[in-house]
LUMDRENDREN-487862 format. One record per residue: residue number from 1; residue in one letter; chain; x, y, z of N, C-alpha, C, O in turn. Coordinates in Angstrom, 1 decimal. Layout:
{NUM, "A", "A", {X, Y, Z}, {X, Y, Z}, {X, Y, Z}, {X, Y, Z}}
...
END
This chain:
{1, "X", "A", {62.8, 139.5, 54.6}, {63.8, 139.6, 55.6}, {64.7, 140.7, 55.2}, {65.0, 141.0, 54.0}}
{2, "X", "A", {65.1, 141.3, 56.1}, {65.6, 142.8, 55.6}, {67.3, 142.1, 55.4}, {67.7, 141.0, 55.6}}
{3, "X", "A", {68.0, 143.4, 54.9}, {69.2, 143.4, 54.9}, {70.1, 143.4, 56.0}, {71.0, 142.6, 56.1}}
{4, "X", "A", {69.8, 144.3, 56.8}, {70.2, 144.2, 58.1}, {70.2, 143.4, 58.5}, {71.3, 143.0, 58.9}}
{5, "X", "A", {69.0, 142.2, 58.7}, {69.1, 141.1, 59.6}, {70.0, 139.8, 58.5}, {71.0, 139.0, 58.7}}
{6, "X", "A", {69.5, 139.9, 57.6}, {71.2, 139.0, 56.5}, {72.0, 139.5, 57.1}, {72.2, 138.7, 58.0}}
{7, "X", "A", {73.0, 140.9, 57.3}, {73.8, 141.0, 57.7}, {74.5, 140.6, 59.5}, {75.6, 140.3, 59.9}}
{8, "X", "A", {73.6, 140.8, 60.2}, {73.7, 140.6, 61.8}, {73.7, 138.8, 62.0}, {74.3, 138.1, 62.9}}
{9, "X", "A", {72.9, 138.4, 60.7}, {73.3, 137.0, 60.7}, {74.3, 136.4, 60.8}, {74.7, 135.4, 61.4}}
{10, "X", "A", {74.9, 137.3, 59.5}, {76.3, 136.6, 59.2}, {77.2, 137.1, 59.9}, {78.2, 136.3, 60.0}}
{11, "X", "A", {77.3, 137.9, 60.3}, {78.4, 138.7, 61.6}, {78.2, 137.6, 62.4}, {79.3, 137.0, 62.2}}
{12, "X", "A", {77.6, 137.1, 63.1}, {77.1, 136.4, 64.2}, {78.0, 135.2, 64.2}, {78.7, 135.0, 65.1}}
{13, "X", "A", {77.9, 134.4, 63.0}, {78.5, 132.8, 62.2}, {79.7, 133.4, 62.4}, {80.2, 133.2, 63.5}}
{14, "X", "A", {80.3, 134.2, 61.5}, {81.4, 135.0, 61.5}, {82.6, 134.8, 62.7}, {83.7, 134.2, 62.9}}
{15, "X", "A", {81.4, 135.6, 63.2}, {82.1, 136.1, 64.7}, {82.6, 134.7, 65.9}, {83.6, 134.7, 66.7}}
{16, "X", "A", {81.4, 133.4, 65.5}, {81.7, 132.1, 65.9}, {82.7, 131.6, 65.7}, {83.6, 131.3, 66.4}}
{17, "X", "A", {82.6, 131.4, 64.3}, {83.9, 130.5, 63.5}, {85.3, 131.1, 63.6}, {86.3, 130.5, 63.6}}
{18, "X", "A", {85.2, 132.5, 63.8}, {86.9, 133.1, 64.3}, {87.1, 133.0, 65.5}, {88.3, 132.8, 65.9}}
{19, "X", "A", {86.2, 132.9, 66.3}, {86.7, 132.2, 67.9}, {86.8, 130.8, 67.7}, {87.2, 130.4, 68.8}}
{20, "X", "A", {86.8, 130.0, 67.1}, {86.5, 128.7, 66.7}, {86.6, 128.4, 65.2}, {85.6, 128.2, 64.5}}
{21, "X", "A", {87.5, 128.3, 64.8}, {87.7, 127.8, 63.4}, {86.9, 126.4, 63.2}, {85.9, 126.2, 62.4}}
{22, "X", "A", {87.4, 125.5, 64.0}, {87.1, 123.9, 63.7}, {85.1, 123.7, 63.6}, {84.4, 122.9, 63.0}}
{23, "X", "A", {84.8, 124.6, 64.3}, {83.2, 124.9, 64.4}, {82.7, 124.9, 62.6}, {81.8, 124.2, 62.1}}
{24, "X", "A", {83.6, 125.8, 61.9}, {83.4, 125.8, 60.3}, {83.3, 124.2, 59.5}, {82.8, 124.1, 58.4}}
{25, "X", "A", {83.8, 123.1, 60.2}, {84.1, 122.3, 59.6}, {82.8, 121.3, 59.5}, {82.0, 122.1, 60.0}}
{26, "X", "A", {82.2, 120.5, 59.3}, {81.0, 119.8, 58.9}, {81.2, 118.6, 57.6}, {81.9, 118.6, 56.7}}
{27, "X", "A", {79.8, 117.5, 58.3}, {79.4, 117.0, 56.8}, {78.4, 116.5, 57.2}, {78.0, 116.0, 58.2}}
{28, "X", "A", {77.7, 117.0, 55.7}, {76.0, 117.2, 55.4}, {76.3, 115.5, 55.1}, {77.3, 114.9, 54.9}}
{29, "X", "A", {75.3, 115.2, 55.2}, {74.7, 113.6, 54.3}, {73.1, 113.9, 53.7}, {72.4, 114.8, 53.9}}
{30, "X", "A", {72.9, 113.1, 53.2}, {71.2, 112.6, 52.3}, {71.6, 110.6, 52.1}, {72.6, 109.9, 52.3}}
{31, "X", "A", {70.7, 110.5, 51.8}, {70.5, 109.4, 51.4}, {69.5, 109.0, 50.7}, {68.4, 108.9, 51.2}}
{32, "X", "A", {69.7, 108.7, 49.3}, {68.9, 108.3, 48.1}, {68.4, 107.1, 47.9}, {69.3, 106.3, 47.7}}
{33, "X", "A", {66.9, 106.5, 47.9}, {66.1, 105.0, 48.0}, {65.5, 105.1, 46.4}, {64.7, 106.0, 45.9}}
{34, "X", "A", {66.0, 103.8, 45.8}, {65.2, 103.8, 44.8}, {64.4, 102.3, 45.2}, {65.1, 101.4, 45.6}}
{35, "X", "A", {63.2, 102.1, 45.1}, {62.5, 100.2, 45.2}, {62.3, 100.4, 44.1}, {63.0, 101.2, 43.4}}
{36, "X", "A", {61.1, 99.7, 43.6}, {60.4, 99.6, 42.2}, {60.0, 100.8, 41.4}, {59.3, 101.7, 41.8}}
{37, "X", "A", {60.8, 100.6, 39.8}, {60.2, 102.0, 39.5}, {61.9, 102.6, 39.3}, {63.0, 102.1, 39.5}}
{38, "X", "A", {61.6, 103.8, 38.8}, {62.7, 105.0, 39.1}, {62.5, 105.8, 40.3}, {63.4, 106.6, 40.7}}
{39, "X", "A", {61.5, 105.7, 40.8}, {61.0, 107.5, 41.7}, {62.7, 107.1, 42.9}, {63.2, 106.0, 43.1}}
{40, "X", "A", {63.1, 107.9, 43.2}, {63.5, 107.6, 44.4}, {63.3, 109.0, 45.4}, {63.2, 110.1, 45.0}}
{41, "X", "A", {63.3, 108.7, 46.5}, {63.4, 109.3, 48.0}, {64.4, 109.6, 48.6}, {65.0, 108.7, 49.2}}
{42, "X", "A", {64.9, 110.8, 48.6}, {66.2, 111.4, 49.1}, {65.9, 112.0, 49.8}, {65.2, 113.0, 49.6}}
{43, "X", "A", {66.5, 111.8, 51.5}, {66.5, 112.6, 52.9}, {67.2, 113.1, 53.3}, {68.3, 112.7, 53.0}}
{44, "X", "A", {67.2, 114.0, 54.0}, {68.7, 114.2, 55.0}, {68.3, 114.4, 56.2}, {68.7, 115.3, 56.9}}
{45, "X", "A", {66.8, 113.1, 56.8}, {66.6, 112.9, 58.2}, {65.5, 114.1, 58.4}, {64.5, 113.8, 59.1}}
{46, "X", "A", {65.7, 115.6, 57.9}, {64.7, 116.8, 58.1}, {64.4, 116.6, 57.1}, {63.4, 115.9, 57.5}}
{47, "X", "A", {64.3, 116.7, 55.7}, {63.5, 116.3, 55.1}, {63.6, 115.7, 53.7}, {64.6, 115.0, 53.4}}
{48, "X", "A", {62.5, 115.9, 53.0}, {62.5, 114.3, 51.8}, {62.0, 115.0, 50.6}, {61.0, 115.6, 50.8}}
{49, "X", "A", {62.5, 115.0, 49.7}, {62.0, 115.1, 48.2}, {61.9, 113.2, 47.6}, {62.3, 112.1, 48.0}}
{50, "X", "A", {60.9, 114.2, 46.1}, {61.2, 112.5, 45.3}, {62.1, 113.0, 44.3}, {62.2, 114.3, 44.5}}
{51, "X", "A", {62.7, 112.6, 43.4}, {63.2, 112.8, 42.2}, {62.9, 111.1, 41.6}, {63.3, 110.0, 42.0}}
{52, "X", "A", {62.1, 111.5, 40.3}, {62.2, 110.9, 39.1}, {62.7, 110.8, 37.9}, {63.8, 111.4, 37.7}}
{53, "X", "A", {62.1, 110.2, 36.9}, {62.7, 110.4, 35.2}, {61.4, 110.2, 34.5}, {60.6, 109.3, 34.8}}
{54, "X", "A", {61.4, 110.9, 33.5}, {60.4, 110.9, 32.7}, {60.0, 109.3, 32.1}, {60.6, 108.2, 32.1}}
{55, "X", "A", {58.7, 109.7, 31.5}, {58.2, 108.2, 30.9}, {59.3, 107.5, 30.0}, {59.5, 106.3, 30.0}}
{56, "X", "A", {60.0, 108.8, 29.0}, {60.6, 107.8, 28.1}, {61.8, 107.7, 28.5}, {62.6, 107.6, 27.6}}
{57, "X", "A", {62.5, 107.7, 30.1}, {62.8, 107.1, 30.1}, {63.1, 105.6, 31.3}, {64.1, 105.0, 31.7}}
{58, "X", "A", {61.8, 105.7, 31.5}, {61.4, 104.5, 31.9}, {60.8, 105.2, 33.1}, {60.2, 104.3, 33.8}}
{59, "X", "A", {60.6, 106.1, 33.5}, {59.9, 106.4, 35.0}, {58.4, 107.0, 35.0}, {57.6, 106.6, 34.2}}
{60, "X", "A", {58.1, 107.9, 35.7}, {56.8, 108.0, 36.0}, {56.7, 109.4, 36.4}, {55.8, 109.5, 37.2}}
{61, "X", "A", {57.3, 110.6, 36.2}, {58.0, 112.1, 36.0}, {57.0, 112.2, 37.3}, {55.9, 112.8, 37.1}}
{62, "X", "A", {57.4, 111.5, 38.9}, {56.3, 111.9, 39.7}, {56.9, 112.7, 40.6}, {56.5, 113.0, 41.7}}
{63, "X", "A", {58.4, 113.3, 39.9}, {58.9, 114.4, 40.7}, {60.2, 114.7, 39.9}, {60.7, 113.8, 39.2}}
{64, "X", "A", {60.6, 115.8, 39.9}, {61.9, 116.8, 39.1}, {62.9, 115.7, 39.1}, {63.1, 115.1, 40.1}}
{65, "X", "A", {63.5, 115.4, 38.0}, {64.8, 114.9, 37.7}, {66.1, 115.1, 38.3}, {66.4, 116.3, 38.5}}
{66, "X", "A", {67.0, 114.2, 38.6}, {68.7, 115.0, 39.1}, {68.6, 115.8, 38.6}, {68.5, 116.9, 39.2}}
{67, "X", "A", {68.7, 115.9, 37.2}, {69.2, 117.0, 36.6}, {68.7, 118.4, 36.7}, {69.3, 119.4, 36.3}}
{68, "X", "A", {67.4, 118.3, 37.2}, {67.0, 119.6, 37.6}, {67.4, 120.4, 39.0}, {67.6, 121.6, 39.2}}
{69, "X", "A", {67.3, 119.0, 40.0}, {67.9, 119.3, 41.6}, {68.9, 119.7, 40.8}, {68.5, 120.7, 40.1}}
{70, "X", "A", {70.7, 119.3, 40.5}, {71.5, 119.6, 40.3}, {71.6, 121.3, 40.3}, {71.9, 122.2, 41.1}}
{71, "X", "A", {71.2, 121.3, 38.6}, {70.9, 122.8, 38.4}, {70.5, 123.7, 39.4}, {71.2, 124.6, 39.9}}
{72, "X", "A", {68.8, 123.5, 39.9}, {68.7, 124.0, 41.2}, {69.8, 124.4, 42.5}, {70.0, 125.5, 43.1}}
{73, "X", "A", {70.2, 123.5, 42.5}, {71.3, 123.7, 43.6}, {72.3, 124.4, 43.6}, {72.9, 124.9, 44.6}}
{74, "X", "A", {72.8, 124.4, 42.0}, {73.9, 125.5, 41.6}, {73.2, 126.8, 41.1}, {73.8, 127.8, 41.5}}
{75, "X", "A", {72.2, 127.0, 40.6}, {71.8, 128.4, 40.3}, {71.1, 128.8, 41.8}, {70.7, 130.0, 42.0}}
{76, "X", "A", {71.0, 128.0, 42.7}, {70.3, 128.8, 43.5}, {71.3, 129.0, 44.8}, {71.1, 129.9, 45.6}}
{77, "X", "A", {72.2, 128.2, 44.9}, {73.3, 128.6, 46.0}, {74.6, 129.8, 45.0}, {75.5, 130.4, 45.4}}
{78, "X", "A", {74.2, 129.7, 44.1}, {74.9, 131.0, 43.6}, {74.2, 132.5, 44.1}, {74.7, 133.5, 44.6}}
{79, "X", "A", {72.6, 132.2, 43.6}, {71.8, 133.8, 43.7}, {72.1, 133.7, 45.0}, {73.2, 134.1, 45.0}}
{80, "X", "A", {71.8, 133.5, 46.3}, {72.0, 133.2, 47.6}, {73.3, 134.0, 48.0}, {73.5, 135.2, 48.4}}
{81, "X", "A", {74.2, 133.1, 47.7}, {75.7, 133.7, 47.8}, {76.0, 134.7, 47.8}, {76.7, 135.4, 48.6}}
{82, "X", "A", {75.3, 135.2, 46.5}, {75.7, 136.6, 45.4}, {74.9, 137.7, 46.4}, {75.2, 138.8, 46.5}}
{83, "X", "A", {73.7, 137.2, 47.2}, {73.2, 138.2, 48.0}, {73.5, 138.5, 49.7}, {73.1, 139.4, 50.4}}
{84, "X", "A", {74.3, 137.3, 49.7}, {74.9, 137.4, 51.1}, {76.0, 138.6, 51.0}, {76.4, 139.7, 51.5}}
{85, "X", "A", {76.3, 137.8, 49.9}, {78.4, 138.5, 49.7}, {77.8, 140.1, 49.4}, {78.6, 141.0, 49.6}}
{86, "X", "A", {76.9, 140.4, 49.1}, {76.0, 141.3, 48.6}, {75.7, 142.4, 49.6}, {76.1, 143.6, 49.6}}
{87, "X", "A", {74.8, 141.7, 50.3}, {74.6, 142.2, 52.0}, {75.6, 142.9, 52.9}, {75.6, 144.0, 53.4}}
{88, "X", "A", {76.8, 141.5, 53.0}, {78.1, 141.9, 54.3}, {79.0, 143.1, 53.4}, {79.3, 144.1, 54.1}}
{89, "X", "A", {79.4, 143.0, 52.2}, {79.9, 144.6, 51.6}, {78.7, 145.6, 51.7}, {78.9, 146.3, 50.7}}
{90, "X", "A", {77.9, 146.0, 52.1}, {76.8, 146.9, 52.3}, {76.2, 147.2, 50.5}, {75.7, 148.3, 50.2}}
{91, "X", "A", {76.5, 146.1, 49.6}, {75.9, 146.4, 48.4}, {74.2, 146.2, 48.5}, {74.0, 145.0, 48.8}}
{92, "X", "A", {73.1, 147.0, 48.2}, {72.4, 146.6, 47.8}, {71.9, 146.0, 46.2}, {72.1, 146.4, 45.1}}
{93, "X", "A", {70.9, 144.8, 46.7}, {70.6, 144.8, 45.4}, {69.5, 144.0, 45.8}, {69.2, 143.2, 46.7}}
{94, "X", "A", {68.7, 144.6, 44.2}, {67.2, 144.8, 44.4}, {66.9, 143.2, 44.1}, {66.4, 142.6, 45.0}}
{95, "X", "A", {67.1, 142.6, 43.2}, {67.1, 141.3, 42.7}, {68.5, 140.8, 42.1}, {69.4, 141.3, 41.5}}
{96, "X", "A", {68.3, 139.5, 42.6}, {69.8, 138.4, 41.6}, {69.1, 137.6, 41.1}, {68.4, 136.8, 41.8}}
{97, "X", "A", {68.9, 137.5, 39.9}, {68.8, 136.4, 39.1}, {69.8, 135.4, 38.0}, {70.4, 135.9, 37.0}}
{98, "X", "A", {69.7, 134.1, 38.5}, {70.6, 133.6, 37.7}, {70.2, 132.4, 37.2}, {69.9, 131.5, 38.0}}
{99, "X", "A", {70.3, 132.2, 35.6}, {69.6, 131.3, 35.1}, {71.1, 130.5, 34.6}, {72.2, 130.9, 34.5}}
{100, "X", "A", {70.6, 129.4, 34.6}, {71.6, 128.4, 34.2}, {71.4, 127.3, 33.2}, {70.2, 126.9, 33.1}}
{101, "X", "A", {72.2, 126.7, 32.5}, {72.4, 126.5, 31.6}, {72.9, 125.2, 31.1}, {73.7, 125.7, 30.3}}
{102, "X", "A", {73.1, 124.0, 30.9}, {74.0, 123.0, 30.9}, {73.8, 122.4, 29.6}, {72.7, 122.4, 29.1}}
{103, "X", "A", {74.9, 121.6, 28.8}, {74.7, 121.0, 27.5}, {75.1, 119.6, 28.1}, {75.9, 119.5, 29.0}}
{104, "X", "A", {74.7, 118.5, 27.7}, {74.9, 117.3, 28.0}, {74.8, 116.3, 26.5}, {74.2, 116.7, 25.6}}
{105, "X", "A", {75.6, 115.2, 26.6}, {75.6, 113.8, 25.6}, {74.4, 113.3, 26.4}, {74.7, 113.0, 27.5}}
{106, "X", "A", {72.9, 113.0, 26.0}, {72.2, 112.1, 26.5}, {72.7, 110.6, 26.2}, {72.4, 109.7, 26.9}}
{107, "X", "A", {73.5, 110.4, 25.1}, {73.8, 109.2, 25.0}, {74.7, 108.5, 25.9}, {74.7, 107.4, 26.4}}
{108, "X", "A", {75.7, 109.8, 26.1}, {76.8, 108.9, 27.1}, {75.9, 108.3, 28.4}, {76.0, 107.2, 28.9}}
{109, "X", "A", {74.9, 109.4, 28.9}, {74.8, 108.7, 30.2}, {73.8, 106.8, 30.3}, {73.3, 106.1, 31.1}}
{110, "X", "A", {74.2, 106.9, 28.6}, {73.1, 105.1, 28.2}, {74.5, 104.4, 27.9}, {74.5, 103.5, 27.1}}
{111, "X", "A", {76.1, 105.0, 28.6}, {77.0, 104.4, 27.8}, {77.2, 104.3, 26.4}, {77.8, 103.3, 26.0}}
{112, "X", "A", {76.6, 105.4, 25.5}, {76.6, 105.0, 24.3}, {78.0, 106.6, 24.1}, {78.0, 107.7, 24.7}}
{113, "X", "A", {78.9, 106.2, 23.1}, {79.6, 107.1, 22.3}, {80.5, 106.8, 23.2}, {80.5, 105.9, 24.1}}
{114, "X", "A", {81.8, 108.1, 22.9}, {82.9, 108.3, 23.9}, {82.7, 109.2, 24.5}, {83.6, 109.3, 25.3}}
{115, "X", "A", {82.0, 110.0, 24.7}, {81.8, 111.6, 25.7}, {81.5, 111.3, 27.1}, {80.8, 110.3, 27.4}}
{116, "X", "A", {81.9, 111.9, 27.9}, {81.4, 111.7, 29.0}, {80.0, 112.0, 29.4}, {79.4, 112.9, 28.7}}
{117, "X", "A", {79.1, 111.3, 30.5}, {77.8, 111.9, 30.7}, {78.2, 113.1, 31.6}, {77.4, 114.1, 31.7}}
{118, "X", "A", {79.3, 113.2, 32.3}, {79.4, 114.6, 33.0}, {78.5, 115.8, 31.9}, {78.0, 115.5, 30.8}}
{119, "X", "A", {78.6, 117.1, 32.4}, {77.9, 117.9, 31.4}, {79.0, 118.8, 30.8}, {79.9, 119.2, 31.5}}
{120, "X", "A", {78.7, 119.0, 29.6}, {80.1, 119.5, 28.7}, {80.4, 120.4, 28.7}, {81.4, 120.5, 28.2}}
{121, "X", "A", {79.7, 121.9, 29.3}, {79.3, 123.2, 29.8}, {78.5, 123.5, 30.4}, {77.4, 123.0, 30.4}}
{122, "X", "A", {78.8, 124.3, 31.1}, {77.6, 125.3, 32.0}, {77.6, 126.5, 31.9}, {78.6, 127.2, 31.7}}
{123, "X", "A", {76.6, 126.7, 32.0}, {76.4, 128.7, 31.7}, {76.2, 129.4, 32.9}, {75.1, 128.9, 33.0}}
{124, "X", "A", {76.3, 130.0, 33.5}, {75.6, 130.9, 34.0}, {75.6, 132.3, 33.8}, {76.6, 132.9, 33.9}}
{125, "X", "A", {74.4, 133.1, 33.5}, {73.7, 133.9, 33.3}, {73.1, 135.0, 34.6}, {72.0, 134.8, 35.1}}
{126, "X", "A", {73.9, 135.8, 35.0}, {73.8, 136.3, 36.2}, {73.5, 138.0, 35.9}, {74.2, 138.8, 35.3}}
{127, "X", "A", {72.2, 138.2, 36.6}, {71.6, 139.8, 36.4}, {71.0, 139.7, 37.8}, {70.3, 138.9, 38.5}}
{128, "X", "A", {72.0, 141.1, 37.8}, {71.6, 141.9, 39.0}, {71.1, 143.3, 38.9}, {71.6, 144.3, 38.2}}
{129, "X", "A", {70.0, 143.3, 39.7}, {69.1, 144.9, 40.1}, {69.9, 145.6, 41.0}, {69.6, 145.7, 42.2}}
{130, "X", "A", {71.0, 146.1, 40.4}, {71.1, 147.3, 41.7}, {72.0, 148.5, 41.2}, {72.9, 148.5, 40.3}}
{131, "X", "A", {71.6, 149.7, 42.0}, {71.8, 150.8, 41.2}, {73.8, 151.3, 41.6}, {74.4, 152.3, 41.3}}
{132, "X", "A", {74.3, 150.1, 42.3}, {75.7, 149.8, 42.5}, {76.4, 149.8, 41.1}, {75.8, 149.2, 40.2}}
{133, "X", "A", {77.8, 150.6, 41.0}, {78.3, 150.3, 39.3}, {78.8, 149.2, 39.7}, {79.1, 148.5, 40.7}}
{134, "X", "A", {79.0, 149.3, 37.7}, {79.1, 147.6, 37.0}, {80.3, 146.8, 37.9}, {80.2, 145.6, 38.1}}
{135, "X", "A", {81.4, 147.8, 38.5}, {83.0, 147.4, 38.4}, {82.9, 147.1, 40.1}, {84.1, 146.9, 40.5}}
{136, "X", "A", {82.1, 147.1, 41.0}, {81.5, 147.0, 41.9}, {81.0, 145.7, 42.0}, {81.7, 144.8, 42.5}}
{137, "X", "A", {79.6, 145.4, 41.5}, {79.0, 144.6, 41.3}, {79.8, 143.4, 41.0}, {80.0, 142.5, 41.9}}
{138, "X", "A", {80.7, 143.5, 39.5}, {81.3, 142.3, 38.9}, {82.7, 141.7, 40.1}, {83.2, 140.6, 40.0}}
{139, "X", "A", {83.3, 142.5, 41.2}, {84.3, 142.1, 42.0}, {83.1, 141.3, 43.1}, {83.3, 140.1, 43.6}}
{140, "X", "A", {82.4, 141.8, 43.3}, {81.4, 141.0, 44.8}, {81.0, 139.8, 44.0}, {80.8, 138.7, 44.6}}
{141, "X", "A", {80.9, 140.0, 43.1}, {80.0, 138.5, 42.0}, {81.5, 137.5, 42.2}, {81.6, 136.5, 42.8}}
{142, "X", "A", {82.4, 138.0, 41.6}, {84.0, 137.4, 41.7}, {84.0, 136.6, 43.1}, {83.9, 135.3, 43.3}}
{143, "X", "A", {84.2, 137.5, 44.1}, {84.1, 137.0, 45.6}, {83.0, 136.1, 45.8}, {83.4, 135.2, 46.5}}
{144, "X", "A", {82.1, 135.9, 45.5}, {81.1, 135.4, 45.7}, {81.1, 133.7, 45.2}, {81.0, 132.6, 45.7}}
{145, "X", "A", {81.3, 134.2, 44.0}, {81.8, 132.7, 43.6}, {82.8, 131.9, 44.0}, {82.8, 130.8, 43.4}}
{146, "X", "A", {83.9, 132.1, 44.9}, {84.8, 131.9, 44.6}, {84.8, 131.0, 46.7}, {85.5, 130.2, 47.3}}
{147, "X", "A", {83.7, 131.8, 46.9}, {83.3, 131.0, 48.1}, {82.0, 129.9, 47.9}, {81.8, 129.1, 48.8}}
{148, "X", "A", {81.3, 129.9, 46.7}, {80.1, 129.2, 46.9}, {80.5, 127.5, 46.6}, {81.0, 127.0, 45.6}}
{149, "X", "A", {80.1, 127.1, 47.6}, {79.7, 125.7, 47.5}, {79.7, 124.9, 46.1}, {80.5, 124.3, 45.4}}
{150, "X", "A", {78.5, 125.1, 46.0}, {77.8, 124.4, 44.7}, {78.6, 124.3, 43.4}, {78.8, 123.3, 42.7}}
{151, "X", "A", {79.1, 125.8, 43.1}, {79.5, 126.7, 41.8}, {80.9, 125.8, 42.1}, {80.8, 124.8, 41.3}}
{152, "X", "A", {81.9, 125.7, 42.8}, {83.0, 125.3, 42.8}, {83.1, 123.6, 42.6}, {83.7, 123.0, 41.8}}
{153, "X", "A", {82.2, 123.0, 43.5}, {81.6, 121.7, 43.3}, {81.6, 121.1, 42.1}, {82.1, 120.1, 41.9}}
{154, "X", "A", {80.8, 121.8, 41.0}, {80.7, 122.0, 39.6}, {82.3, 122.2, 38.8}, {82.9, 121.6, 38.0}}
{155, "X", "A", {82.6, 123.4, 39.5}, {83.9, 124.0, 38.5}, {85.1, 122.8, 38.6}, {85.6, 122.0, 37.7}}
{156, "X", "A", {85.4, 123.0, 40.4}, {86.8, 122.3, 40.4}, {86.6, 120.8, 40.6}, {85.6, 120.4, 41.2}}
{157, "X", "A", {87.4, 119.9, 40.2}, {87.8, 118.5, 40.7}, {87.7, 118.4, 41.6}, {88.0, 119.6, 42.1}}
{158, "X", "A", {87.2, 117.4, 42.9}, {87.3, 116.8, 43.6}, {87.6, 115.6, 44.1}, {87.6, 114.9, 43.1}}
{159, "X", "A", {87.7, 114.9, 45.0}, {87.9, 113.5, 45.7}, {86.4, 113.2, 46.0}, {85.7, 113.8, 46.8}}
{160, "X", "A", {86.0, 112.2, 45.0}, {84.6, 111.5, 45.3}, {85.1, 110.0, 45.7}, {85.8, 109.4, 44.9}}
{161, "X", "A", {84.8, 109.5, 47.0}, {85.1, 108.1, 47.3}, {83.6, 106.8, 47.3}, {82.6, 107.2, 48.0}}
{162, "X", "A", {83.6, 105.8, 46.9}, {82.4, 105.6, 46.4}, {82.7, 104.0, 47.4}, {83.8, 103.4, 47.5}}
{163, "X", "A", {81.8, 103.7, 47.9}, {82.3, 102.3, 48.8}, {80.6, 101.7, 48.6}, {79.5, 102.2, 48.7}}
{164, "X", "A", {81.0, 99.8, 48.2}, {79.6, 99.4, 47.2}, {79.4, 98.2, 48.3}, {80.3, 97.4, 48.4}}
{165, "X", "A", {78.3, 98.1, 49.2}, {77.9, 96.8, 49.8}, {76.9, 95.9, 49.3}, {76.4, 96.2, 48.2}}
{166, "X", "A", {76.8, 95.3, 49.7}, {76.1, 94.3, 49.3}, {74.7, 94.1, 50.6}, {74.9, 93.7, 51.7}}
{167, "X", "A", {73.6, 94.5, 50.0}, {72.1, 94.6, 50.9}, {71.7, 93.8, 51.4}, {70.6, 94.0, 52.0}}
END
């Protein structure tokens, strides 16, 4: 998909949501099934992944771990971003790659220690192909993050409200 058409895309949304602000507003849902086993099945109605846990620890590794979706989701709504934000300033760039990184207590998440299971760092690792200078690049990467979803999700606090019934 060319550049241009990234760009005419987002003009387009753009161009909606300023005639229409409230149009910007939304909420995604999924819904995660575990039955017997660890595997579980997570939807959002279009479509379904599994995610599991490995043998030791207790599952049957018959699909990628949270912890990999997670990751996934932040390193890849970052490269995404980074090439949108990329696009609409008329920057090219040839490739984004961004590897990511996280340190975790495997014990806390067995309740064991005082550390949180949250993860104690994140890295990201962000290389970009483009013959754009550095002082260029590093302000659109700035912007970029500063709108992404995922990355902020991660960075800043939020209000998680958690409501438990009974099946």
């Amino acid at each position: 998909m060319s550049d241009q058409h990234i760009r005419e895309a987002q003009e387009q949304v753009i161009s909606a949501i300023k005639a229409d602000p409230a149009a910007a507003l939304g909420t995604t849902a999924a819904k995660a099934v575990v039955g017997d086993g660890l595997a579980c099945e997570v939807s959002d109605g279009q479509r379904s992944i599994i995610v599991d846990m490995p043998p030791s620890m207790g599952g049957q590794a018959s699909g990628p771990t949270p912890g990999f979706h997670a990751r996934a989701a932040v390193a890849s709504c970052v490269a995404i971003g980074i090439k949108l934000t990329a696009t609409r300033a008329g920057i090219a760039l040839e490739q984004v790659e961004v590897d990511i990184e996280m340190d975790f207590d495997d014990g806390a998440s067995l309740g064991l220690g005082s550390n949180t299971a949250a993860p104690m760092q994140t890295r990201l690792n962000i290389s970009l192909k483009s013959d754009a200078p550095a002082d260029e690049l590093n302000a659109m990467v700035d912007r970029a993050l500063e709108a992404d979803p995922f990355f902020l999700a991660l960075r800043d606090p939020q209000a998680v409200v958690t409501k438990i019934e009974k099946a």
